[in-house]
mmCIF file of the N, C-alpha and C atoms, coordinates in Angstrom:
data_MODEL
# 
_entry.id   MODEL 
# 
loop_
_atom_site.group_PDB 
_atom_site.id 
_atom_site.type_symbol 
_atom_site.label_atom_id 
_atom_site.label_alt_id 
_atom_site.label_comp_id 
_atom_site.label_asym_id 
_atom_site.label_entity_id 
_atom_site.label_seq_id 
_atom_site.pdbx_PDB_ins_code 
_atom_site.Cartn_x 
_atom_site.Cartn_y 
_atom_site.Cartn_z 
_atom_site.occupancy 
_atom_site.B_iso_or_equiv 
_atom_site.pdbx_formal_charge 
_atom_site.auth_seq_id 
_atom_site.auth_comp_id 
_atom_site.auth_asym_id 
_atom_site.auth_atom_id 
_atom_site.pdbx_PDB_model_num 
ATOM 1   N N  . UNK A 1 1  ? -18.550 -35.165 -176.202 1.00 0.00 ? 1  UNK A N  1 
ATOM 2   C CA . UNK A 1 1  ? -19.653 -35.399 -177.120 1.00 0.00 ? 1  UNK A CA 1 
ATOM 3   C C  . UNK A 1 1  ? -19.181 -35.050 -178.531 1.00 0.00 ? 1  UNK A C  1 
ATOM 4   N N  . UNK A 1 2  ? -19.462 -35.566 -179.700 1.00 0.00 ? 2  UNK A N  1 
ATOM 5   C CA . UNK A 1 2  ? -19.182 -35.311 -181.196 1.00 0.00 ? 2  UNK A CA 1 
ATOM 6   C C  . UNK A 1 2  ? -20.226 -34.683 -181.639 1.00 0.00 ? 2  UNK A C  1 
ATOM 7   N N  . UNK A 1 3  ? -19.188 -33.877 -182.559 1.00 0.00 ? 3  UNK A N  1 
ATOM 8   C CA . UNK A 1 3  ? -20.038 -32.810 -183.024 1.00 0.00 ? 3  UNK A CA 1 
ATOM 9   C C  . UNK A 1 3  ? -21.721 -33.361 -183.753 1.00 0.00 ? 3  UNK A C  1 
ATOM 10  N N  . UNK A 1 4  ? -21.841 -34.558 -184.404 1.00 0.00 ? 4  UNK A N  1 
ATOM 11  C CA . UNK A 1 4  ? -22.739 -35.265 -184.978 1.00 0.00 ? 4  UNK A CA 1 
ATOM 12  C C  . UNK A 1 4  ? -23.511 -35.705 -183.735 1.00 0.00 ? 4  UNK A C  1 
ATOM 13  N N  . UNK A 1 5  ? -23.275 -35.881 -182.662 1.00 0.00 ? 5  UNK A N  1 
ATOM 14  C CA . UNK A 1 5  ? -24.392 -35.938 -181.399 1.00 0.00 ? 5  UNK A CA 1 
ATOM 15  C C  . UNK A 1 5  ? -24.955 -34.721 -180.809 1.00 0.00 ? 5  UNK A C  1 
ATOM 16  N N  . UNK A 1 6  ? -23.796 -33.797 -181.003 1.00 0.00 ? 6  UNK A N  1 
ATOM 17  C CA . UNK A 1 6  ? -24.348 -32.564 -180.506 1.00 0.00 ? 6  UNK A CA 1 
ATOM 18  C C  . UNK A 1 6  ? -25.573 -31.905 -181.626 1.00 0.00 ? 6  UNK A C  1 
ATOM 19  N N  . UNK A 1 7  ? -25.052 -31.739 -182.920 1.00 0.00 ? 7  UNK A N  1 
ATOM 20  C CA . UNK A 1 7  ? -25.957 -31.236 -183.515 1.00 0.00 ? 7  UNK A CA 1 
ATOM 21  C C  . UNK A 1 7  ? -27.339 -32.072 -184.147 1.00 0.00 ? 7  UNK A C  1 
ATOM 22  N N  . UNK A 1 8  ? -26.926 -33.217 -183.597 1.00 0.00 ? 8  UNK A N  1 
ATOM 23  C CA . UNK A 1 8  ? -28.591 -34.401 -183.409 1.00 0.00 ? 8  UNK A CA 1 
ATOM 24  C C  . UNK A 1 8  ? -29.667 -33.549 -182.452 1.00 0.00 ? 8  UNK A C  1 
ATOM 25  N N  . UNK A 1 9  ? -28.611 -33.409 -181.128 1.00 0.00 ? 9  UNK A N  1 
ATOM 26  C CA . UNK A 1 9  ? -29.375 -32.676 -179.702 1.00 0.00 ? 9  UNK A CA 1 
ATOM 27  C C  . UNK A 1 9  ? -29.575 -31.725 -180.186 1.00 0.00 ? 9  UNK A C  1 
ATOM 28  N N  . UNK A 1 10 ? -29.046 -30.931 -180.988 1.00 0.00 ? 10 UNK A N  1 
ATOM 29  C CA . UNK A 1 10 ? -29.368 -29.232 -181.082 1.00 0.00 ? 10 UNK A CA 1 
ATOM 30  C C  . UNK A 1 10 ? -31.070 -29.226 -182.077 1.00 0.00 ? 10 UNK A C  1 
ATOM 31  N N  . UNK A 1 11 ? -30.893 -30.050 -182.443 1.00 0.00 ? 11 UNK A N  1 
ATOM 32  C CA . UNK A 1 11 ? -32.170 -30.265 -183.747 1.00 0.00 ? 11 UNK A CA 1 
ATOM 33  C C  . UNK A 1 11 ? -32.897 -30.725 -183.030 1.00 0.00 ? 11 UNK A C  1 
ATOM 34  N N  . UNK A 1 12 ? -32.828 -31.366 -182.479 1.00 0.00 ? 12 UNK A N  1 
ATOM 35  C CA . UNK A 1 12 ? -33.930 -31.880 -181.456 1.00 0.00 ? 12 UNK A CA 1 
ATOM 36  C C  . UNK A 1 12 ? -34.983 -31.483 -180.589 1.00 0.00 ? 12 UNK A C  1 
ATOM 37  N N  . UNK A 1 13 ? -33.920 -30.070 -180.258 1.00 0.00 ? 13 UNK A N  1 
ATOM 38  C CA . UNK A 1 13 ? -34.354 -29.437 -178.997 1.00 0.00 ? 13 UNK A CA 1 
ATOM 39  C C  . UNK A 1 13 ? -35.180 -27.975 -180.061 1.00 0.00 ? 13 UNK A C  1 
ATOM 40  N N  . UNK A 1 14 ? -34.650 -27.728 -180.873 1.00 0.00 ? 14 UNK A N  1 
ATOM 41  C CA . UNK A 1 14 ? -35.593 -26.932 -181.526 1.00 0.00 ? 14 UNK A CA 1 
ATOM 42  C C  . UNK A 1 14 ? -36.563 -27.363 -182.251 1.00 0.00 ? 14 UNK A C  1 
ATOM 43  N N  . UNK A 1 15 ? -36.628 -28.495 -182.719 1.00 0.00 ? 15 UNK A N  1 
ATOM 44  C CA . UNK A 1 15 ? -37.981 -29.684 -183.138 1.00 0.00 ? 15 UNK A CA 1 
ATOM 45  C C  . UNK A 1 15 ? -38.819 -29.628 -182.009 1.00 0.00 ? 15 UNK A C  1 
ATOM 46  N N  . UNK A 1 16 ? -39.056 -30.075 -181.237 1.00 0.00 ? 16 UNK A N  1 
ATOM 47  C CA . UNK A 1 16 ? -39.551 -29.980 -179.578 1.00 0.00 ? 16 UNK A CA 1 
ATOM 48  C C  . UNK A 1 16 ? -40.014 -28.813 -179.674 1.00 0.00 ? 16 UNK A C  1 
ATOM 49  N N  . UNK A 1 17 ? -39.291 -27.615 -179.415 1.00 0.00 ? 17 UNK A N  1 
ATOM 50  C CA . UNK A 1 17 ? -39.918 -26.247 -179.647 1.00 0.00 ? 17 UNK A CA 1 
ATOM 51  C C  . UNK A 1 17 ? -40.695 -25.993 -180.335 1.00 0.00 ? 17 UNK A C  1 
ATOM 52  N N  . UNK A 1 18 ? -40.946 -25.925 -181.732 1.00 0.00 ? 18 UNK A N  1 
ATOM 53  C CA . UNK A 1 18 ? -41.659 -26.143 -182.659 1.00 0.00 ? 18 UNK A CA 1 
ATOM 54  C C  . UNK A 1 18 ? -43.050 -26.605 -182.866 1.00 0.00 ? 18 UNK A C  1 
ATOM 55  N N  . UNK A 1 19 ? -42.484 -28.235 -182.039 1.00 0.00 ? 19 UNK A N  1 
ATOM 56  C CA . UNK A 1 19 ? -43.980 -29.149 -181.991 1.00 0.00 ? 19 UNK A CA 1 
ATOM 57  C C  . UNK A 1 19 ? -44.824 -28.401 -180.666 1.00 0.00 ? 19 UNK A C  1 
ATOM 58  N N  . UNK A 1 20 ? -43.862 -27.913 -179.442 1.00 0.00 ? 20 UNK A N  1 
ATOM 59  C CA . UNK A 1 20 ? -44.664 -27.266 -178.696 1.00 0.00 ? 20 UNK A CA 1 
ATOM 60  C C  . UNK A 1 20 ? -45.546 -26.185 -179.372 1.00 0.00 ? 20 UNK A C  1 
ATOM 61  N N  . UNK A 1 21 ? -44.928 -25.631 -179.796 1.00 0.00 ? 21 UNK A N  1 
ATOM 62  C CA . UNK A 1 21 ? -45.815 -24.024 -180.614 1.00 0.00 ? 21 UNK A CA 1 
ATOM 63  C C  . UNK A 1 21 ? -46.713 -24.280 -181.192 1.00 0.00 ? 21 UNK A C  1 
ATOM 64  N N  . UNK A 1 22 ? -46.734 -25.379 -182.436 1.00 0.00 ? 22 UNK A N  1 
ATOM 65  C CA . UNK A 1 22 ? -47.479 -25.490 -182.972 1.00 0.00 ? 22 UNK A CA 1 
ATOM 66  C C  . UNK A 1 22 ? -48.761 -26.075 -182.336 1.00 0.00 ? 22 UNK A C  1 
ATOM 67  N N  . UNK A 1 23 ? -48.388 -26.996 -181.371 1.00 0.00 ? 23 UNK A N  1 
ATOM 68  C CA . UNK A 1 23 ? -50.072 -27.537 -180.419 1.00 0.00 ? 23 UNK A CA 1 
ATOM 69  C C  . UNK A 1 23 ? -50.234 -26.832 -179.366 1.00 0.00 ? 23 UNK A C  1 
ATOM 70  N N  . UNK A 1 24 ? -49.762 -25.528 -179.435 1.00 0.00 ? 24 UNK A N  1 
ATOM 71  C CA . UNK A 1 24 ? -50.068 -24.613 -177.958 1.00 0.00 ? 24 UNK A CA 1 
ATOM 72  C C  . UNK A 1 24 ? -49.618 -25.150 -176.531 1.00 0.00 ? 24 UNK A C  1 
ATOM 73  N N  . UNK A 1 25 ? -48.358 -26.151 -176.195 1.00 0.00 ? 25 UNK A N  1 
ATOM 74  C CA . UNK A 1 25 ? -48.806 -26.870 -175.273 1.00 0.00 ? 25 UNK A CA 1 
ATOM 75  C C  . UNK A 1 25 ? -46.833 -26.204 -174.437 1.00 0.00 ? 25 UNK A C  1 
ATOM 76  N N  . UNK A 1 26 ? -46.684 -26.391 -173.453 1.00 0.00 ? 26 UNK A N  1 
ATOM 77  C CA . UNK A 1 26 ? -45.277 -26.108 -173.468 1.00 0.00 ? 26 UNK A CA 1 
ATOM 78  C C  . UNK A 1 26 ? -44.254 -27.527 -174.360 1.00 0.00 ? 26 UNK A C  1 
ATOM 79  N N  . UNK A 1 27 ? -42.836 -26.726 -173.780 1.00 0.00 ? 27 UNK A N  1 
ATOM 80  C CA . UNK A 1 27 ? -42.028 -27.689 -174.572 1.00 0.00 ? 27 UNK A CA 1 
ATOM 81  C C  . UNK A 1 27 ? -41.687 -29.099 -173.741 1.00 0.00 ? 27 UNK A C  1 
ATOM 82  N N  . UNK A 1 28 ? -41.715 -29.064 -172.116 1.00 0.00 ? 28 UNK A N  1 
ATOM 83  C CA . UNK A 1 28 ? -41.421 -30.559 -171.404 1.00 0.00 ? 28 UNK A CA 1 
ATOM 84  C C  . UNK A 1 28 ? -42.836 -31.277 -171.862 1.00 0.00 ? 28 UNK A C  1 
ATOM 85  N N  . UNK A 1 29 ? -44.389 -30.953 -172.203 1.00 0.00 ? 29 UNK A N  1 
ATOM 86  C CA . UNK A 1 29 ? -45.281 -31.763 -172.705 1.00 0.00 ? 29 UNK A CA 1 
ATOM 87  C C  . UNK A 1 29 ? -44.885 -32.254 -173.985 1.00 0.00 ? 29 UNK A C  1 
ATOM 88  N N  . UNK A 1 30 ? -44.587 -31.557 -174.933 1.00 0.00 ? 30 UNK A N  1 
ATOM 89  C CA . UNK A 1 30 ? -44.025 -31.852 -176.443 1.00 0.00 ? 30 UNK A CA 1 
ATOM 90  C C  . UNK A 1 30 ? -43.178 -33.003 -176.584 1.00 0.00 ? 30 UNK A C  1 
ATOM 91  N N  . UNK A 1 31 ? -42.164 -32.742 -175.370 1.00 0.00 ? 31 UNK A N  1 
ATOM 92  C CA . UNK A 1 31 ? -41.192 -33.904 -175.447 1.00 0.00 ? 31 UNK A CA 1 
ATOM 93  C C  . UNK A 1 31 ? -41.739 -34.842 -174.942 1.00 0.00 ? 31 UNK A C  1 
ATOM 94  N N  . UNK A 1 32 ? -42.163 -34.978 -173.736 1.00 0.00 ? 32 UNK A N  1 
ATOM 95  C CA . UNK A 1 32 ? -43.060 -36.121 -173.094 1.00 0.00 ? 32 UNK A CA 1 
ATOM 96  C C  . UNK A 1 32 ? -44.194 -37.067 -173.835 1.00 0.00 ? 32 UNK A C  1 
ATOM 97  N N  . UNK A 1 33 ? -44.196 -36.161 -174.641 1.00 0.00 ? 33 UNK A N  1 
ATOM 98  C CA . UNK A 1 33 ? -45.643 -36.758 -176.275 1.00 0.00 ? 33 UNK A CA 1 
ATOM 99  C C  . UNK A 1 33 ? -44.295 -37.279 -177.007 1.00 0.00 ? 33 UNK A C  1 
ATOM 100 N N  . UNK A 1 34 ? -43.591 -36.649 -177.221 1.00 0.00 ? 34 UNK A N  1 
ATOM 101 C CA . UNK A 1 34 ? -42.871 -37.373 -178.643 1.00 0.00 ? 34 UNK A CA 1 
ATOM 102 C C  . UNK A 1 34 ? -42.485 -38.738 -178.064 1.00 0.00 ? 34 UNK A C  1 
ATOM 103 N N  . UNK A 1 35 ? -41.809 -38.653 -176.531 1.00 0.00 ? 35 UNK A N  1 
ATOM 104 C CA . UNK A 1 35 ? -41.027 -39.626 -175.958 1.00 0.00 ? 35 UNK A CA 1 
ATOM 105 C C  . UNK A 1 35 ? -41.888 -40.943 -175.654 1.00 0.00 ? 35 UNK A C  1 
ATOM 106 N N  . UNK A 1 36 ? -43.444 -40.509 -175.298 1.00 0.00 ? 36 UNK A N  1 
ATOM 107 C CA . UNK A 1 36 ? -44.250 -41.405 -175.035 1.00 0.00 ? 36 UNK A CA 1 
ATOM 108 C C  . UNK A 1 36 ? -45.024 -42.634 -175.980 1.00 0.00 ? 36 UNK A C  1 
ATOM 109 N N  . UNK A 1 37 ? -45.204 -41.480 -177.083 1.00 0.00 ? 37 UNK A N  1 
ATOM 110 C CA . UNK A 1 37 ? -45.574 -41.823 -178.355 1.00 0.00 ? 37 UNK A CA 1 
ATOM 111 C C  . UNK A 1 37 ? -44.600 -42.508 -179.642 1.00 0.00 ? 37 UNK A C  1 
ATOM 112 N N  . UNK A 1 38 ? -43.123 -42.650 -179.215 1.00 0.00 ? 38 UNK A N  1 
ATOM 113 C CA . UNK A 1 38 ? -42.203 -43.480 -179.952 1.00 0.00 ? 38 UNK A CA 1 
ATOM 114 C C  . UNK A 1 38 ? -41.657 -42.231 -181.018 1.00 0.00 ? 38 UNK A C  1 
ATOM 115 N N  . UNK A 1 39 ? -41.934 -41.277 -181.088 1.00 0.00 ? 39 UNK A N  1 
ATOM 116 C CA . UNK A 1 39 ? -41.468 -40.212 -182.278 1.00 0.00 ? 39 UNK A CA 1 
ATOM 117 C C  . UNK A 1 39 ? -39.954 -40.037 -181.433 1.00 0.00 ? 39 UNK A C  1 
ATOM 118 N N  . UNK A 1 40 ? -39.718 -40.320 -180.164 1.00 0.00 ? 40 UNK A N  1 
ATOM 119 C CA . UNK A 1 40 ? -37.882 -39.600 -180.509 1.00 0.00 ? 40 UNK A CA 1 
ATOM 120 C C  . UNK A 1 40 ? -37.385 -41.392 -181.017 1.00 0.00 ? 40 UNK A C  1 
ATOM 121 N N  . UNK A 1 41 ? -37.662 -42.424 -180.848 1.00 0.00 ? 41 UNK A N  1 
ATOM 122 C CA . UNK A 1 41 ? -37.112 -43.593 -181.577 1.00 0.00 ? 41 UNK A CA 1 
ATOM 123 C C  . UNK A 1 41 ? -37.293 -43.387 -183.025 1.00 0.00 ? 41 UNK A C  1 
ATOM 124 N N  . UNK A 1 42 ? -38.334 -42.572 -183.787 1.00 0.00 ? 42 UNK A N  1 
ATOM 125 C CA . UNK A 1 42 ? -38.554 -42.645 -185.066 1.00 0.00 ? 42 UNK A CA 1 
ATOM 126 C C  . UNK A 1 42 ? -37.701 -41.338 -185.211 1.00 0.00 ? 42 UNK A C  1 
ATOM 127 N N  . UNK A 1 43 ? -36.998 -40.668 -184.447 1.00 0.00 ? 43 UNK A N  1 
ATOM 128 C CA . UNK A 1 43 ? -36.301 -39.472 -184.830 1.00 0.00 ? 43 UNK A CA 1 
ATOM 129 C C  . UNK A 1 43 ? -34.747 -39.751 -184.965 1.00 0.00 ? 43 UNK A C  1 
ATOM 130 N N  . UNK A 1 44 ? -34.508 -40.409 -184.098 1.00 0.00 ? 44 UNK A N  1 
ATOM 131 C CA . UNK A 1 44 ? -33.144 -40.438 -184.093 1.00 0.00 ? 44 UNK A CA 1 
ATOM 132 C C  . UNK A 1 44 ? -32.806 -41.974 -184.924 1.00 0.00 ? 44 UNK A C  1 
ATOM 133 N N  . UNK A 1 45 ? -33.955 -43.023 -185.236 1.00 0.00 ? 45 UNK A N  1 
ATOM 134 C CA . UNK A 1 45 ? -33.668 -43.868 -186.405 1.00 0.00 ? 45 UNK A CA 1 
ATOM 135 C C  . UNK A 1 45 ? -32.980 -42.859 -187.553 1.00 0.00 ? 45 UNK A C  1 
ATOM 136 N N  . UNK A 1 46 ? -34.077 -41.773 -188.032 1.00 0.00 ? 46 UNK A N  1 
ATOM 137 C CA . UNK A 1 46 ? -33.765 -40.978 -189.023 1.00 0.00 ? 46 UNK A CA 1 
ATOM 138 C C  . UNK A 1 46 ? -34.063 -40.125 -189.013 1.00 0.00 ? 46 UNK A C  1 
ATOM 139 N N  . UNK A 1 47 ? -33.041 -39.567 -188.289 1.00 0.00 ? 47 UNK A N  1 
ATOM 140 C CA . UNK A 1 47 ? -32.026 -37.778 -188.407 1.00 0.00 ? 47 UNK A CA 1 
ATOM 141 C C  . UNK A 1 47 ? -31.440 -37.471 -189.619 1.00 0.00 ? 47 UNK A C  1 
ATOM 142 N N  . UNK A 1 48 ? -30.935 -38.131 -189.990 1.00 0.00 ? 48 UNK A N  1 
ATOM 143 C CA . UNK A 1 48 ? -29.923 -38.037 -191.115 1.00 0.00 ? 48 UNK A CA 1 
ATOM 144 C C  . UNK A 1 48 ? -30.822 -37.721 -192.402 1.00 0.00 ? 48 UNK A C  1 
ATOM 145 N N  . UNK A 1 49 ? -32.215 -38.075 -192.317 1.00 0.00 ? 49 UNK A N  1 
ATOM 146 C CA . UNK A 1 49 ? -32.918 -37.382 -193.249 1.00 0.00 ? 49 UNK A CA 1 
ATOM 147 C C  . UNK A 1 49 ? -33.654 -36.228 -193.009 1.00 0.00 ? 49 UNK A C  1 
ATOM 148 N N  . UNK A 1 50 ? -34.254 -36.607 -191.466 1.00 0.00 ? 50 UNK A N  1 
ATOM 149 C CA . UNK A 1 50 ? -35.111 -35.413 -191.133 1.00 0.00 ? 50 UNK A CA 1 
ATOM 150 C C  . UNK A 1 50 ? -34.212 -34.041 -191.097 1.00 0.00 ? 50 UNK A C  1 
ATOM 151 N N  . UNK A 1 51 ? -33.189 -33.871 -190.711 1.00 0.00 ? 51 UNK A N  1 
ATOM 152 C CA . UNK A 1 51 ? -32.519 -32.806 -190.923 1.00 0.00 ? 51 UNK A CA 1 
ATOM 153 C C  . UNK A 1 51 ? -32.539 -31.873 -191.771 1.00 0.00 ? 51 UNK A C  1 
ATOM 154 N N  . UNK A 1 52 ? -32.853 -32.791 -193.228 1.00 0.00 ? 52 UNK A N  1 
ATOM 155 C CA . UNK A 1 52 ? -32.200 -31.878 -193.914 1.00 0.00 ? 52 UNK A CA 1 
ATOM 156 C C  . UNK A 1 52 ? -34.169 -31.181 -194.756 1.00 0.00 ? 52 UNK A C  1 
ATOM 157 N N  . UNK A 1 53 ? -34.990 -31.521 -193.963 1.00 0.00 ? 53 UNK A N  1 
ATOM 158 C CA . UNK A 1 53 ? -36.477 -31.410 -194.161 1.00 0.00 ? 53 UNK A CA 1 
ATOM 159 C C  . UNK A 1 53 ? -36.765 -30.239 -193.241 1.00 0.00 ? 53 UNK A C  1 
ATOM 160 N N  . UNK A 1 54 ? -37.915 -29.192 -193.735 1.00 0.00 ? 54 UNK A N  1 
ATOM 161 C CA . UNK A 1 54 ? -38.424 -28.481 -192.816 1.00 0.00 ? 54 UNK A CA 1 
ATOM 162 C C  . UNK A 1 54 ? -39.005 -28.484 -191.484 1.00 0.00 ? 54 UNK A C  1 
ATOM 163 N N  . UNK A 1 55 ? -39.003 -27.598 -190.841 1.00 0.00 ? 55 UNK A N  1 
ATOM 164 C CA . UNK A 1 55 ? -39.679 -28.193 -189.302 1.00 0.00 ? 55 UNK A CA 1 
ATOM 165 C C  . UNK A 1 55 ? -41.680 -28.238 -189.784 1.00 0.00 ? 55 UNK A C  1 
ATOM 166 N N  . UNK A 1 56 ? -41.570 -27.480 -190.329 1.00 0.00 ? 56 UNK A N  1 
ATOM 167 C CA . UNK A 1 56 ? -42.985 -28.180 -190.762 1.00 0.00 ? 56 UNK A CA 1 
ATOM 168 C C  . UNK A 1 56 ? -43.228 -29.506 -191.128 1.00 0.00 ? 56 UNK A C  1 
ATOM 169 N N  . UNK A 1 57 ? -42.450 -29.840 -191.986 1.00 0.00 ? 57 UNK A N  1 
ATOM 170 C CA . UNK A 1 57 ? -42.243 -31.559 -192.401 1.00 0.00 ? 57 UNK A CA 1 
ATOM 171 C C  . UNK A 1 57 ? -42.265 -32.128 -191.174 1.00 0.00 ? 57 UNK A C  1 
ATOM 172 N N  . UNK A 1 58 ? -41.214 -31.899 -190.310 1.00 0.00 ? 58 UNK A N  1 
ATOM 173 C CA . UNK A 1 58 ? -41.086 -32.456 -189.306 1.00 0.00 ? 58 UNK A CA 1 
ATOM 174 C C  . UNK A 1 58 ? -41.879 -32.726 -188.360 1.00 0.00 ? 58 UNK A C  1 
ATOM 175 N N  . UNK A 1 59 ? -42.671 -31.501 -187.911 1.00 0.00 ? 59 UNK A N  1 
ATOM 176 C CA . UNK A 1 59 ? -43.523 -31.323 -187.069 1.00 0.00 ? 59 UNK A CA 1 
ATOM 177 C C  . UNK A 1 59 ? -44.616 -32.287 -187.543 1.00 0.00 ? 59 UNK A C  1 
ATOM 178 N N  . UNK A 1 60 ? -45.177 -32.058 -188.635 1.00 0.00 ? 60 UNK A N  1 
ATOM 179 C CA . UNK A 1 60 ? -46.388 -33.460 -189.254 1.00 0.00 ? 60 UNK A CA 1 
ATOM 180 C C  . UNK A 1 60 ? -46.235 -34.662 -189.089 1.00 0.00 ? 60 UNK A C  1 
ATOM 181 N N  . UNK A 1 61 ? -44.476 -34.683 -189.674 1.00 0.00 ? 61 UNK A N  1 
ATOM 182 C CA . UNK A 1 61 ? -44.239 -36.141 -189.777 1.00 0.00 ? 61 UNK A CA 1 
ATOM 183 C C  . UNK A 1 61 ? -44.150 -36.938 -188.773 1.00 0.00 ? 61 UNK A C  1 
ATOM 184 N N  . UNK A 1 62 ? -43.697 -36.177 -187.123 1.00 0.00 ? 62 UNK A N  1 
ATOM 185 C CA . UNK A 1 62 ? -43.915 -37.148 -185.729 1.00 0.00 ? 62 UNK A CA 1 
ATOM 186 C C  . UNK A 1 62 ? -45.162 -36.757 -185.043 1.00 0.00 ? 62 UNK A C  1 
ATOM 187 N N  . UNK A 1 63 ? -45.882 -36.293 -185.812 1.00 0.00 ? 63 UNK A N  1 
ATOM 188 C CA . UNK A 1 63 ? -47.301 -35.478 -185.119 1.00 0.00 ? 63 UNK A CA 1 
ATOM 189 C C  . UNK A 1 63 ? -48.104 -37.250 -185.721 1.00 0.00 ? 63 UNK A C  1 
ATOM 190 N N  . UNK A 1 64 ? -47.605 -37.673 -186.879 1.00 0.00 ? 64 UNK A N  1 
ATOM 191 C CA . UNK A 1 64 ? -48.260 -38.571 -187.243 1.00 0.00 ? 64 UNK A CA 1 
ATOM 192 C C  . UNK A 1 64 ? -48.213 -40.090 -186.829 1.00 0.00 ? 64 UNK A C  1 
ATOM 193 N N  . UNK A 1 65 ? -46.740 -40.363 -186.423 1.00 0.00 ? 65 UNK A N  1 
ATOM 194 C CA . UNK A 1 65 ? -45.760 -40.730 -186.084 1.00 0.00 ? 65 UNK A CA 1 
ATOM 195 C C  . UNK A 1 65 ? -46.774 -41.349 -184.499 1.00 0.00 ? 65 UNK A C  1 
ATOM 196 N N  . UNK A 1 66 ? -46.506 -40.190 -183.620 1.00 0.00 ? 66 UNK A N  1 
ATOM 197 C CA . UNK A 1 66 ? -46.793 -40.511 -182.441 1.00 0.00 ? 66 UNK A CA 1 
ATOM 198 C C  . UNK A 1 66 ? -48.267 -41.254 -182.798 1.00 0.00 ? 66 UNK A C  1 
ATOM 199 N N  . UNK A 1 67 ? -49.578 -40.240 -183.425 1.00 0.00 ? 67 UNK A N  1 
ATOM 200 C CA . UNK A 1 67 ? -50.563 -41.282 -183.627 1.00 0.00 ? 67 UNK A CA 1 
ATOM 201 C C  . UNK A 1 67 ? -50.744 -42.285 -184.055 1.00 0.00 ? 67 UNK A C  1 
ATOM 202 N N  . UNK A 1 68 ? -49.886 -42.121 -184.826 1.00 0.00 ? 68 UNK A N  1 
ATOM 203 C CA . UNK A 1 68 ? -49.921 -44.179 -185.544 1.00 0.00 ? 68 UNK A CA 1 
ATOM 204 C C  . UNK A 1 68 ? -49.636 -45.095 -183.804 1.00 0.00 ? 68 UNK A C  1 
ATOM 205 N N  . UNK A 1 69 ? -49.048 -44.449 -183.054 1.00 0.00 ? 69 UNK A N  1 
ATOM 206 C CA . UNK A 1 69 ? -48.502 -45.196 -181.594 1.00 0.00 ? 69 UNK A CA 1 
ATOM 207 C C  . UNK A 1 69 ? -50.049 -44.449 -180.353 1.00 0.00 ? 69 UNK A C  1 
ATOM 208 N N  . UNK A 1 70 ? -50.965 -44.279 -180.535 1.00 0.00 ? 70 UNK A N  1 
ATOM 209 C CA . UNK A 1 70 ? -51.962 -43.986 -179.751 1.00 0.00 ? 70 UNK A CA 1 
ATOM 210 C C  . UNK A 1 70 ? -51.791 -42.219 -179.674 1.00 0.00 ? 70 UNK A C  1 
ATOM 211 N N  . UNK A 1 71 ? -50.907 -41.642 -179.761 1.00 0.00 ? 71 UNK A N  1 
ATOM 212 C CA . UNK A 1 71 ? -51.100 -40.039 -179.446 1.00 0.00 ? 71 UNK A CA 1 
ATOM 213 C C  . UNK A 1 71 ? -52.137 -39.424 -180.177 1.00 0.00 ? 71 UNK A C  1 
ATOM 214 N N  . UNK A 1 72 ? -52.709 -38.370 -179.209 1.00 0.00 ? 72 UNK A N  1 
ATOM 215 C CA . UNK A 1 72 ? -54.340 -38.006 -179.728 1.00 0.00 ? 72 UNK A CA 1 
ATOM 216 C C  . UNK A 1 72 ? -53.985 -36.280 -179.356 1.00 0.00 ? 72 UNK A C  1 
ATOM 217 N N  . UNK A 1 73 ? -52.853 -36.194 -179.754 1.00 0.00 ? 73 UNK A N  1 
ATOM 218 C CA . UNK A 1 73 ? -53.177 -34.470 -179.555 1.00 0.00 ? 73 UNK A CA 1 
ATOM 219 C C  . UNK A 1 73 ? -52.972 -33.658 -180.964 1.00 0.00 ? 73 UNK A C  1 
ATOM 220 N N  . UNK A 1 74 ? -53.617 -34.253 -181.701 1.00 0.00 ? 74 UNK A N  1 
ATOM 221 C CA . UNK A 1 74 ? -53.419 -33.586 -183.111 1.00 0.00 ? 74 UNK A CA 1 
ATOM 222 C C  . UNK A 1 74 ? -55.200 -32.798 -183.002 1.00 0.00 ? 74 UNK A C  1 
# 
């Protein structure tokens, strides 16, 4: 794996964490919302920006992300 895939996954997996915390929910639901709702396609389009943005940013920005795609757990 390259280091630029690995540290995609590493961001990822603490994004996930994050979005779990913040909606009280665990982290395999978090991912299952992002995954369902199109936010890991809108994540890994653009990593290369979200990275370098807060996880707060982050957290809003596929919190919004997924609802624009039907997700209702905001």
């Amino acid at each position: 794996m390259s280091r630029k895939d690995k540290n995609t996954l590493e961001f990822l997996v603490a994004l996930v964490s994050e979005l779990a915390a913040h909606l009280g929910i665990s982290q395999d639901a978090a991912y299952n919302y992002i995954r369902e709702y199109r936010g890991l396609e809108y994540y890994f389009k653009h990593y290369n920006i979200l990275h370098t943005l807060s996880f707060e940013e982050n957290v809003e920005d596929l919190l919004q992300v997924c609802a624009n795609n039907g997700g209702q757990l905001r």
